[in-house]
N, C-alpha and C positions, 0 to 999 in steps of 0.2 A: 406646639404651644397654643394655647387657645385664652381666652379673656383678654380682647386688643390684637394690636399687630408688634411686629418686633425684626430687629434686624440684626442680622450674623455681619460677622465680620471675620473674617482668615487671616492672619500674617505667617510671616516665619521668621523668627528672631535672626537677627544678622549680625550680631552686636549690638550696639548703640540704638540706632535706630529699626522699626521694624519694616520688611517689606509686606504690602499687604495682596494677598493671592485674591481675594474675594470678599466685596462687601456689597449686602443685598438688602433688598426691602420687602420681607413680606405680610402677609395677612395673617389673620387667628393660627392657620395651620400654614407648614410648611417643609418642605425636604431639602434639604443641599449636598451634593456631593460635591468631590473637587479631586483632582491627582496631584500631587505635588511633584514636579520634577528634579525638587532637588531635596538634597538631606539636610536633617538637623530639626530643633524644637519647633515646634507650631504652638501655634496661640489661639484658641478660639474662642469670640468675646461675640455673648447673647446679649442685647439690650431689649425690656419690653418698653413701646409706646404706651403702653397702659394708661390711663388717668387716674383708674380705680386703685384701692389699695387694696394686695392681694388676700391681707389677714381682715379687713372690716368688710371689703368686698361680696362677702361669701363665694366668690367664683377661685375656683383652682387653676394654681398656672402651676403646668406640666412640660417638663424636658426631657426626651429621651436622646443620649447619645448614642450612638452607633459606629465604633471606630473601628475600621479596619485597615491593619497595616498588612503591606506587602500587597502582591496581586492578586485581586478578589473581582470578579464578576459584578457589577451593582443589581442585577437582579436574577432571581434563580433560575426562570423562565429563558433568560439570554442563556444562562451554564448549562438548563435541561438542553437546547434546543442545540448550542455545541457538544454536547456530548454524545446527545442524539447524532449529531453530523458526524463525530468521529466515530463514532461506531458503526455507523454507513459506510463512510470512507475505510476505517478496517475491513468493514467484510468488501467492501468493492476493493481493495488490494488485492486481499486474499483470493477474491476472485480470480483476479487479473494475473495470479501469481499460479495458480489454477489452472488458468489458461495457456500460459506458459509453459506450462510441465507436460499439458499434454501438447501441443505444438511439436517441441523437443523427442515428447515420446515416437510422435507420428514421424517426426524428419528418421528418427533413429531406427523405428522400423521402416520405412519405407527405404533405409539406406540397406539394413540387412535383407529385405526382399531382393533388392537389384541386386545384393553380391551372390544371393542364392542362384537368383537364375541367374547370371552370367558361369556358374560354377556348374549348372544345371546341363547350361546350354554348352558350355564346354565339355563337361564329361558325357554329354550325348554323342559331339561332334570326335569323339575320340574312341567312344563305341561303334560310331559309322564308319570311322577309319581303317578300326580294329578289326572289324568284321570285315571291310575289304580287302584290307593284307591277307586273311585267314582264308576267303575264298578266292584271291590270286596265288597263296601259296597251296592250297588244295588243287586249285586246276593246273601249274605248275610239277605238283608230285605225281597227280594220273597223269598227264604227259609223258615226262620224262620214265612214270613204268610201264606206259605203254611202248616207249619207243625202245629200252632196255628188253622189255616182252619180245619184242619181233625182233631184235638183232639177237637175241638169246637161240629164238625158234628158226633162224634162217642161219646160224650158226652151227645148230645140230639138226640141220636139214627136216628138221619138223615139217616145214610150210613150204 
């Protein structure tokens, strides 16, 4: 508003009489927000101080309102700067979720390494084993043909 000053005033009809949320005194220009926390009709009543009269005047009195119901940001700057923030905090999730996956991956391989070599070192220790039965029963069968050899050869007077 501009030409004088002029005061807002808020209520919210309650029946009978009104309650009033906000009554202010401002200059030439002015802005007012307000949240109402409860429902039902609102009232908003503009009065100018003016002295001049607005049609002999020549000066223009101007009102813009600006109503917005339900939850709205009051200025863009506050919504760029949350959205900016949510969109941070998504990718730092996703990061974090990222991070996680491979955590998980690492615990996962690092679990099938250990089964490998335990399975590694097993079927080594079974090769070692294998291999010594193989050459106790080899020195076991030259034995016993050698000792069958000489009762064979001292049997038909060979020796």
């Amino acid at each position: 508003m501009q030409a004088g000053s002029f005061t807002s005033a808020l209520g919210r009809d309650a029946g009978r009489q009104p309650d009033v949320l906000l009554s202010k005194l401002y200059g030439p220009q002015g802005t007012f927000y307000f949240t109402s926390h409860s429902p039902g009709e609102h009232i908003i009543c503009l009065e100018s101080n003016s002295t001049r009269l607005v049609s002999f005047g020549g000066s223009k009195l101007r009102i813009h309102l600006d109503i917005r119901v339900g939850e709205h940001d009051l200025d863009a700057a506050i919504a760029q700067a949350k959205d900016k923030v949510n969109e941070v905090s998504f990718k730092l999730e996703h990061l974090i979720e990222q991070i996680e996956q491979i955590v998980k991956e690492q615990n996962y391989q690092r679990d099938r390494e250990e089964n490998f070599r335990m399975t590694s070192e097993d079927t080594n220790s079974n090769v070692l084993w294998w291999a010594f039965a193989q050459t106790l029963i080899f020195i076991s069968v030259g034995i016993f043909q050698m000792k069958y050899l000489k009762d064979f050869f001292i049997a038909k007077k060979l020796v």
